[in-house]
N, C-alpha and C positions, 0 to 999 in steps of 0.2 A: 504493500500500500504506500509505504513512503516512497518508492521509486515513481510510482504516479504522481505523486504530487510533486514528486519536485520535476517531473516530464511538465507537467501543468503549469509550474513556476515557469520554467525553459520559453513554454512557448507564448507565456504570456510576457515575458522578458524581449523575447524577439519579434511581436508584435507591436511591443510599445516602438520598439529599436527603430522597426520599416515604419512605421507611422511618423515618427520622428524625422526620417531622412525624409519620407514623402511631401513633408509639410517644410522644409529644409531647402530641398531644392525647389517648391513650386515660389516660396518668397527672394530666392539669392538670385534672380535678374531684374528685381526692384525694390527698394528699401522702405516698406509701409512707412507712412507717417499717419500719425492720431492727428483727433482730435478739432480744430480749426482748420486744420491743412487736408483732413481725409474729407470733411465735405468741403473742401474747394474741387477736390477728386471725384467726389459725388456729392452732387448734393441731395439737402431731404425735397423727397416730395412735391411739396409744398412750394417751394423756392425754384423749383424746375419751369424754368418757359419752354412750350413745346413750339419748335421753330413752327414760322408759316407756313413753313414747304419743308417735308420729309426728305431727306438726303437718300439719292439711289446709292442702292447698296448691292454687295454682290448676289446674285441670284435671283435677282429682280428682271421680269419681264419688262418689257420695254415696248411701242411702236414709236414709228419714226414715220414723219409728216415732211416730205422738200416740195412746196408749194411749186406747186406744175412741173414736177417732175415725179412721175408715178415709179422709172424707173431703180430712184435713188430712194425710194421712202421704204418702211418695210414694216410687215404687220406684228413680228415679233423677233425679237432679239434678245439674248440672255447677257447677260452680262457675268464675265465670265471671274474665275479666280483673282486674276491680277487687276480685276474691276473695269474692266473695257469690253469697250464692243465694238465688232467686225461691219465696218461699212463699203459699201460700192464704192470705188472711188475715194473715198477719207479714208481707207482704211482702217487701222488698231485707235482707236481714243479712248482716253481715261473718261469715263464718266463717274465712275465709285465717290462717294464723301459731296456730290454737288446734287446742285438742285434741278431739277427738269428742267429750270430756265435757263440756268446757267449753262447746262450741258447742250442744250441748244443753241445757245450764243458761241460756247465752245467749237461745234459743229459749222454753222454758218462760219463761224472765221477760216475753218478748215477748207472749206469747199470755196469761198469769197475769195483764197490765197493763189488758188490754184485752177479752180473748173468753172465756177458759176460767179454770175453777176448781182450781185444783192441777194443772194439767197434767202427762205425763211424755210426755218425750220421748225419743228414742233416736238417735242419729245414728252410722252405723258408715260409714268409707270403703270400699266393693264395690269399685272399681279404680283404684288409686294412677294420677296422670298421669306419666308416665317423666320423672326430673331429669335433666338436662343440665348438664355444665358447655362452658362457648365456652374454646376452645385459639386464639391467637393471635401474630400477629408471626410470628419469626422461628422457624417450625417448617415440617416439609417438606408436612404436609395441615391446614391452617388449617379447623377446623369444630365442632362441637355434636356432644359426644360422652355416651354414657350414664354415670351418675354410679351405683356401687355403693357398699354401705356398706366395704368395705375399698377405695374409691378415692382415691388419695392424688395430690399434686403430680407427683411421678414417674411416677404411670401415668397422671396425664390429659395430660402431653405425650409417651408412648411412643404414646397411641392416636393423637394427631397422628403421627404416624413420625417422634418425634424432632425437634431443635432442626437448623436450619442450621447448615453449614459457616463463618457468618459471624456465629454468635449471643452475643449476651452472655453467658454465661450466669447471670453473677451483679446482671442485671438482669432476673431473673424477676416480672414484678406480677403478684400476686393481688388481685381485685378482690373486696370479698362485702358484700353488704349486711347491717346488725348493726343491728339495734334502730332497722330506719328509715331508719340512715344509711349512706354509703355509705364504705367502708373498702378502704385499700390496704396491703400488706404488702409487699415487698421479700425475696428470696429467691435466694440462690444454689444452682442447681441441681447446681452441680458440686462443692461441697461437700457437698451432699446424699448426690451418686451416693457419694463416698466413706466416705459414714458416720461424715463432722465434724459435721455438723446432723441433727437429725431432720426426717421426712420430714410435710408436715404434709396433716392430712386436707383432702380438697375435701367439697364438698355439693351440694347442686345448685343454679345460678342462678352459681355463681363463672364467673368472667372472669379466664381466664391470657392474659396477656402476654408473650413472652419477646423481650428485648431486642437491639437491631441493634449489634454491633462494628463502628466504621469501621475502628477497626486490622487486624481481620481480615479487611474486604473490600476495603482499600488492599493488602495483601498478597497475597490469591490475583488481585489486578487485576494485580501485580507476577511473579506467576507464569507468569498468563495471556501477558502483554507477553512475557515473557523466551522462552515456548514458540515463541511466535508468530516471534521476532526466530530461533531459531534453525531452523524453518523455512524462513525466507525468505534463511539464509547457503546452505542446501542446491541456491538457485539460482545 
């Protein structure tokens, strides 16, 4: 019996170990900051303007309108990984991170430079690609969840089902790419729940993180032991 439990010990020793590095390497290509600076990274809710115009994003359908030119216009275009889209003529353009107007102005410049005279162009998004934000670490369904416009820190780790019995939880990282770069915030979730912090929006493309307690999994290891031990007085 005591070889099992100390096998028991082992691999909840080496569970904590991988959970450690996992949470290890997902924060060492950005240095979280708290506090004031993590909602400048995100902000709550509340404080969030939703632009007037929705930035195309990758995997966004697309048509294209070239006024009296039926040839060059086209009914559907994907916009692909590197966020561009293949046209007649203009061929590869970034359209990712801009707005339908702009990327039509972008467009018109393309084709104004080289093939047509005062071009117009029209570019409307037909079927937005679904945003995702990644729920991670220490929650009980680790995965890529659907990102609404009222979707916040707190509901993209309820749609995980919630934080482990072993979770940090005031080592929450938000991960979001901002102007190119890539950006970590720091976030206690349990302040949140009580309505000391505000709750800060997610988008789509974030990376939540929620962090591993050793003290809390040295303790329910502590529990587990003690179960076990009084079990084994019952023989």
């Amino acid at each position: 019996m005591r070889s099992n439990s100390n096998i028991a010990l082992v691999l909840g020793a080496a569970a904590a170990l991988v959970c450690s590095i996992a949470f290890g390497a997902a924060v060492a290509d950005a240095r979280p900051v708290r506090g004031k600076e993590a909602y400048e990274v995100a902000p709550p809710q509340a404080d969030t303007k939703m632009p007037a115009s929705v930035a195309i994003g990758v995997g966004d359908e697309l048509t294209l309108t070239v006024l009296g030119e039926p040839d060059l216009s086209a009914p559907r275009l994907i916009v692909d990984e590197a966020g561009r889209i293949q046209l007649p003529l203009a061929g590869s353009v970034l359209v990712a991170g801009l707005s339908p107007a702009d990327a039509s102005r972008a467009i018109e410049k393309v084709l104004g430079e080289k093939y047509l005279r005062n071009p117009q162009v029209a570019i409307n998004v037909a079927t937005p690609a679904q945003k995702l934000v990644s729920v991670e670490g220490q929650v009980n369904r680790a995965g890529a969840y659907p990102v609404q416009s009222n979707t916040t820190l707190l509901g993209a780790i309820s749609m995980a089902s919630s934080p482990t019995r072993i979770a940090k939880l005031d080592e929450t990282i938000l991960f979001r790419t901002v102007n190119g770069q890539r950006m970590a915030a720091r976030f206690d979730i349990d302040r949140i729940r009580k309505g000391l912090d505000p709750d800060p929006q997610i988008i789509g493309g974030d990376v939540v993180v929620v962090g591993f307690s050793q003290t809390k999994s040295a303790y329910r290891d502590l529990i587990s032991m003690a179960g076990l031990l009084n079990v084994l007085r019952n023989f």
